[in-house]
C-alpha positions in Angstrom: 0.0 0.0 0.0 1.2 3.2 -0.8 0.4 6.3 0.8 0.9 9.9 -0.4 2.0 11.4 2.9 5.0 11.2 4.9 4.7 9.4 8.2 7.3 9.3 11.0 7.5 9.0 14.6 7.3 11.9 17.0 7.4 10.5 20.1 7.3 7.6 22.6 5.8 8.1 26.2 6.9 6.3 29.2 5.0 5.9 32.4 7.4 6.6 35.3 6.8 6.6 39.1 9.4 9.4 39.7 9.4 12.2 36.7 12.4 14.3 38.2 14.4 10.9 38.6 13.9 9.4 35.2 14.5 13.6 34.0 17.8 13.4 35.4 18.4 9.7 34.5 18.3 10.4 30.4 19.5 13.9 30.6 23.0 12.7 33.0 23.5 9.6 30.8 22.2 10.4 27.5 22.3 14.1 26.9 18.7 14.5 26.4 17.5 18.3 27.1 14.0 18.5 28.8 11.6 21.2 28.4 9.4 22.7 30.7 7.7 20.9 33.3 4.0 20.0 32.0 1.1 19.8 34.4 -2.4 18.9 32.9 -5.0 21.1 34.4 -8.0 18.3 33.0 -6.3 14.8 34.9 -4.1 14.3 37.3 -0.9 14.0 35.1 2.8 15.3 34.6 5.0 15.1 32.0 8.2 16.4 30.5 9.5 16.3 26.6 12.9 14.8 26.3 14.9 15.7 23.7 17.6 13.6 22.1 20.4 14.6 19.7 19.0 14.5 16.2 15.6 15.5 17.2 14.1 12.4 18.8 12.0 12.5 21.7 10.7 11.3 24.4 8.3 12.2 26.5 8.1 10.6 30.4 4.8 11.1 32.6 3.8 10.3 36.1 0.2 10.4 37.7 -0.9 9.0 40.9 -3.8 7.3 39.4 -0.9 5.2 37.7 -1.2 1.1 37.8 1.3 -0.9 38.7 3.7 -2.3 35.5 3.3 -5.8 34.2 6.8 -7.8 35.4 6.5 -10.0 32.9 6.2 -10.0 29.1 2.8 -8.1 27.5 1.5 -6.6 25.1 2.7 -2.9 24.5 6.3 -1.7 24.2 9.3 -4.0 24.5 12.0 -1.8 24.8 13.5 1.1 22.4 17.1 1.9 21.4 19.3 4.7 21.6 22.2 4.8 18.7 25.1 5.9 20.3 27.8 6.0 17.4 30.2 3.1 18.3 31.2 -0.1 19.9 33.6 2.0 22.1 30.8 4.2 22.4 28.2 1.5 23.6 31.5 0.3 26.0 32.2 3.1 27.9 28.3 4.3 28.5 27.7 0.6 29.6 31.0 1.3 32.3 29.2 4.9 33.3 26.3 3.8 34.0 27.9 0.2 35.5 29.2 2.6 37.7 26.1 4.7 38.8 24.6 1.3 39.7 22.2 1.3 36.8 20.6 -2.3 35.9 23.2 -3.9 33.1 20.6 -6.5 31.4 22.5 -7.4 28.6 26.7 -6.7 28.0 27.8 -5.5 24.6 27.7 -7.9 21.9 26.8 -8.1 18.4 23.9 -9.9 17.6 22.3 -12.1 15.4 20.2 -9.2 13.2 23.4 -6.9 12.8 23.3 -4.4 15.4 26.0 -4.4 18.3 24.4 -3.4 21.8 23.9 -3.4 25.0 20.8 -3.8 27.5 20.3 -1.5 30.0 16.9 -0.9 32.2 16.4 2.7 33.2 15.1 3.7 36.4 11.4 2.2 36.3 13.1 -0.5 34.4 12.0 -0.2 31.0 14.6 -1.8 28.6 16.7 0.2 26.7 19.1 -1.2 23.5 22.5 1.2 23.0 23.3 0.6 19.4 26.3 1.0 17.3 
């Protein structure tokens, strides 16, 4: 099927039990820039816009009406990746955050689709790839 308009993505949300700590998380670790503070004035929700270089984004969102997260596999997201440029690159940001006592879930290796990554969980531990 071919469709006469561009489509791309412009964000992804993540649920997160602590905005300010999952704010500081991607902006320490991966550069991300955060815009202002968003507080909706119709439900009970926060959120901040990430933004990554290249223009990706991200956008993380707490409310206390928030559920519990599954622990085990389900429908909905799986995990998303950051590209960080290189195997050294994916090495050394898997030894920083080794460091700051972040969840290592995977160690750098190439696998069997092509990419070279890592596995990391962030702080509500939502899985992240970083891909050379």
């Amino acid at each position: 099927m071919s469709n006469d308009f561009a489509v791309s993505i412009e964000h992804i949300a993540l649920w997160t039990r602590d905005l300010e700590r999952s704010r500081s998380f991607y902006e320490h670790h991966f550069g991300a820039r955060a815009g202002a503070l968003y507080q909706s004035k119709r439900q009970p929700l926060s959120s901040y816009f990430l933004e990554f270089a290249g223009g990706a984004r991200l956008e993380i969102m707490t409310s206390p009406e928030m559920a519990d997260r599954f622990v085990t596999r389900h429908i909905g997201l799986a995990h998303f990746a950051l590209r960080v440029g290189s195997r050294e690159a994916v090495h050394a940001i898997v030894e920083r955050l080794r460091a700051a006592q972040v969840t290592i879930a995977g160690e750098p290796r190439l696998t069997g689709d092509g990419y070279y990554e890592a596995v990391v969980h962030d702080p509500d531990g939502n899985i992240l790839e970083l891909i050379a």
